[in-house]
C-alpha positions in Angstrom: 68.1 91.9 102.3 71.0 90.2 104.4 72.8 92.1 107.4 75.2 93.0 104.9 73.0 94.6 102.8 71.5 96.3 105.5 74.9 97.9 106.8 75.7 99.4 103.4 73.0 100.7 102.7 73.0 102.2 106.4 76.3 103.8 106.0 75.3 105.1 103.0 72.8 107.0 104.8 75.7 107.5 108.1 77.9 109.1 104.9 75.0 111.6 103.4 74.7 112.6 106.6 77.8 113.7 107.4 79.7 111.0 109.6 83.1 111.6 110.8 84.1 108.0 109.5 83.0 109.1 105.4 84.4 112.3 105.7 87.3 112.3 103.2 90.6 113.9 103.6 91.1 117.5 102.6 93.8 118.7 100.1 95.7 120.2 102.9 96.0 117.0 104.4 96.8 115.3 101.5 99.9 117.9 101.1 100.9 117.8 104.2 101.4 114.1 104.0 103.6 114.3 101.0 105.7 116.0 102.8 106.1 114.2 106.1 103.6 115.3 108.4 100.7 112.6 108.8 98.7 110.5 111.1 96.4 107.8 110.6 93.5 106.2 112.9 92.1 102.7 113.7 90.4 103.7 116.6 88.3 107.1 117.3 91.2 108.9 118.9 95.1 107.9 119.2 96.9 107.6 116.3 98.5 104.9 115.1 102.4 104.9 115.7 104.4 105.1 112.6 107.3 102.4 113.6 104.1 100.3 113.2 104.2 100.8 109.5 107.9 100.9 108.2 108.8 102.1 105.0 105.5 102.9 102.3 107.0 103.7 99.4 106.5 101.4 96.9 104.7 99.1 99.2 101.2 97.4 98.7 98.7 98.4 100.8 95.2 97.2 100.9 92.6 99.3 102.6 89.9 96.5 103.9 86.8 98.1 104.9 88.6 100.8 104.9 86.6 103.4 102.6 86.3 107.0 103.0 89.0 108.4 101.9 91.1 109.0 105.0 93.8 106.4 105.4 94.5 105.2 101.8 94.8 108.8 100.5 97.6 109.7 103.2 99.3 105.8 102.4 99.4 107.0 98.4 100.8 110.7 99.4 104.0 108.3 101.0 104.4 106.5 97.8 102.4 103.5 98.5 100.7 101.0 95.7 96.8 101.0 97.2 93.7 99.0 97.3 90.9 99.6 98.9 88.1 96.7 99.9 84.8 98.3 101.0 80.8 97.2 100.7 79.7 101.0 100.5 79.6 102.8 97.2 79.4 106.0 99.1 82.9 105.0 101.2 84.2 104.1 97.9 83.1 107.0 95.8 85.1 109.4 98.1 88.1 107.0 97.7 87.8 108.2 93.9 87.1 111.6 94.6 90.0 112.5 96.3 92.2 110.2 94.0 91.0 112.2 91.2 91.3 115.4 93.1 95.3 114.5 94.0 96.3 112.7 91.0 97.0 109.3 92.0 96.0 105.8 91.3 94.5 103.2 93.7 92.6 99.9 92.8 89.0 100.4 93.9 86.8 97.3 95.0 83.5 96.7 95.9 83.1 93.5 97.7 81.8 91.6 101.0 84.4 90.8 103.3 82.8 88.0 104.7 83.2 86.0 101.6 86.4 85.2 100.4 88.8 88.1 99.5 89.6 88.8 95.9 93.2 88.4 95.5 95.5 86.2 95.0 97.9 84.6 98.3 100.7 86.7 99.4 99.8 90.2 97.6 100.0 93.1 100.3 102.7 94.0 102.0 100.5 95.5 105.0 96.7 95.5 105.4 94.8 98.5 107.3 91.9 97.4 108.9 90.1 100.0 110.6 87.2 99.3 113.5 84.5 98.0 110.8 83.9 93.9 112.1 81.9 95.1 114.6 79.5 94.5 111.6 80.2 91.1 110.6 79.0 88.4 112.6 81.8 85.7 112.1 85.4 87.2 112.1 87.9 84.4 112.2 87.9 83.6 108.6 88.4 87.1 107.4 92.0 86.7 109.8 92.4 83.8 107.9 92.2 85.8 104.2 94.7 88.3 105.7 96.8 85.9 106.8 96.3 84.1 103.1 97.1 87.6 101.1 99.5 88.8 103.1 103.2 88.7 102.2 105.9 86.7 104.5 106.8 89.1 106.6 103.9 91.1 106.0 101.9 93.3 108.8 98.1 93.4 109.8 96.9 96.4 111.5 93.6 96.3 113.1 91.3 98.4 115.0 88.4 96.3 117.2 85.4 97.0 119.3 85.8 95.2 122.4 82.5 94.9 123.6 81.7 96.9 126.1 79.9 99.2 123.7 77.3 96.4 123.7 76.4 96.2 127.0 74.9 99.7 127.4 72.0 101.6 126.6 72.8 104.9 124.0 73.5 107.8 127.1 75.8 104.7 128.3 74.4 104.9 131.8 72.1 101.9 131.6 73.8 98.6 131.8 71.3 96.6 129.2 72.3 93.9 127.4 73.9 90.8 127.9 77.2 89.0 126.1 77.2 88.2 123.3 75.7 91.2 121.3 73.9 89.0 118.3 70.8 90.9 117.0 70.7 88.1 114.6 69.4 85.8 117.6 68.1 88.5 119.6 64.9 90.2 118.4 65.1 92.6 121.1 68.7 93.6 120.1 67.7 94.0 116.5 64.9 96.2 117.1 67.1 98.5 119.3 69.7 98.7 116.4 66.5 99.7 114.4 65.3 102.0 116.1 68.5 103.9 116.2 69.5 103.2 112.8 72.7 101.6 113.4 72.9 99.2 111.2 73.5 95.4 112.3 76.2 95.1 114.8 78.1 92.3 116.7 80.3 92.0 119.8 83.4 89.5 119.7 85.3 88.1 122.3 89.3 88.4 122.8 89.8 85.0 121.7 87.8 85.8 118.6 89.8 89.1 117.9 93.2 88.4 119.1 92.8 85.1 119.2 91.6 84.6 115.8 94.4 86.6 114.6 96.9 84.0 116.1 95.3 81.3 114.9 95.3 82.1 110.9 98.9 81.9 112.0 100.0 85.6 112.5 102.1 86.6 115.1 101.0 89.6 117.4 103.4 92.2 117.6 102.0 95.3 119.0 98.6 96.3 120.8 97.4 99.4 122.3 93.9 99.8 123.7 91.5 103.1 123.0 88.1 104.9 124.6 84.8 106.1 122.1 86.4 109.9 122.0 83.0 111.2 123.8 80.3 110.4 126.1 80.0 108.3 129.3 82.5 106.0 129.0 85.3 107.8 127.4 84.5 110.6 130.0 85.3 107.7 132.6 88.3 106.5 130.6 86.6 103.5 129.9 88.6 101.0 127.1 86.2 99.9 124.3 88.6 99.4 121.4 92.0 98.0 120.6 94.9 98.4 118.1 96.6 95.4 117.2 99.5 94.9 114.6 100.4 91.1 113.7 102.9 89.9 111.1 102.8 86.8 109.1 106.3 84.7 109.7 108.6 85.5 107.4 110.0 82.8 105.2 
């Protein structure tokens, strides 16, 4: 079983269980976003601006490891044409759920984001990218398929893990581990993620975040940085995450 594997298949487990990142929109929500009053997250806590997004309606959207059936549900209740990209079947299966529930249609695919992305150049008009390579080990090429699908003039939100999460033990008291964070070379680092059931997880560097961004040729427009939402280092406003929006120069 690759890492890959692995993650689903963790998730999965993350999703039966009850996680806050599989837990799909109510119809309430849902409603409410029809008419006008919605937010969406890439990080655990501050939502994402809307001048950040622009008009939806009749824009296409695609959700890239973005399964759960939170963000694409409130993108379709503003009109938009979605697509959501995911390696879970349980994240996916709530994406139909609550399209079936609400009536709409979205394109649902199952596929690896670390190979190259199934569509063809310059089909989305924005891409929603919640915090999810923190579980993929290389992360510059998939800037590169973003910047390959995306429309001139198109916009890349992301959320990413900074790193810091990496360094500590789980009460995040202990400093532990050393830069980079690659359990794939580091037995001792896998056998922690074992242990705690989390899946296989990577740190990655500002250059390869915001820097790979720049160098698939998008241009960064926007950034905001974010805590974990609870424990030790959010209680001591601690910065483990950023926003980022980038747009691909328009023609």
């Amino acid at each position: 079983m690759n890492y890959q594997d692995i993650n689903a298949k963790t998730i999965g487990d993350w999703c039966r269980e009850g996680w806050v990142w599989g837990i799909p929109v109510s119809h309430e929500t849902f409603q409410k976003a029809r008419e006008g009053s919605w937010d969406v997250l890439l990080t655990p806590t501050k939502p994402v601006p809307h001048s950040w997004f622009g008009e939806l309606r009749g824009k296409k959207v695609l959700g890239l490891a973005s399964g759960g059936g939170q963000q694409m549900p409130i993108f379709a209740a503003l009109g938009a044409d979605c697509t959501v990209l995911d390696y879970t079947p349980e994240q996916l299966e709530s994406e139909r759920l609550v399209a079936q529930r609400e009536g709409y249609e979205i394109r649902i695919i199952r596929a690896d984001m670390t190979k190259p992305l199934p569509f063809a150049d310059g089909e989305f008009d924005l891409i929603f990218h919640p915090v999810s390579n923190c579980y993929v080990k290389e992360v510059r090429p998939i800037f590169r398929e973003c910047a390959r699908i995306l429309k001139p003039g198109g916009a890349l939100l992301c959320g990413l893990d900074n790193g810091v999460n990496y360094l500590f033990d789980e009460t995040e008291t202990t400093l532990t581990w050393s830069l980079p964070f690659d359990p794939l070379k580091n037995p001792e680092q896998m056998e922690s993620l074992q242990k705690g059931n989390d899946g296989v997880q990577f740190s990655h560097t500002l250059e390869e975040q915001i820097g790979g961004q720049l160098e698939a040729g998008l241009i960064l427009t926007h950034v905001y940085e974010d805590t974990n939402g609870e424990g030790k280092l959010h209680e001591h406003n601690v910065p483990t995450f950023w926003a980022t929006r980038a747009e691909k120069k328009a023609l």
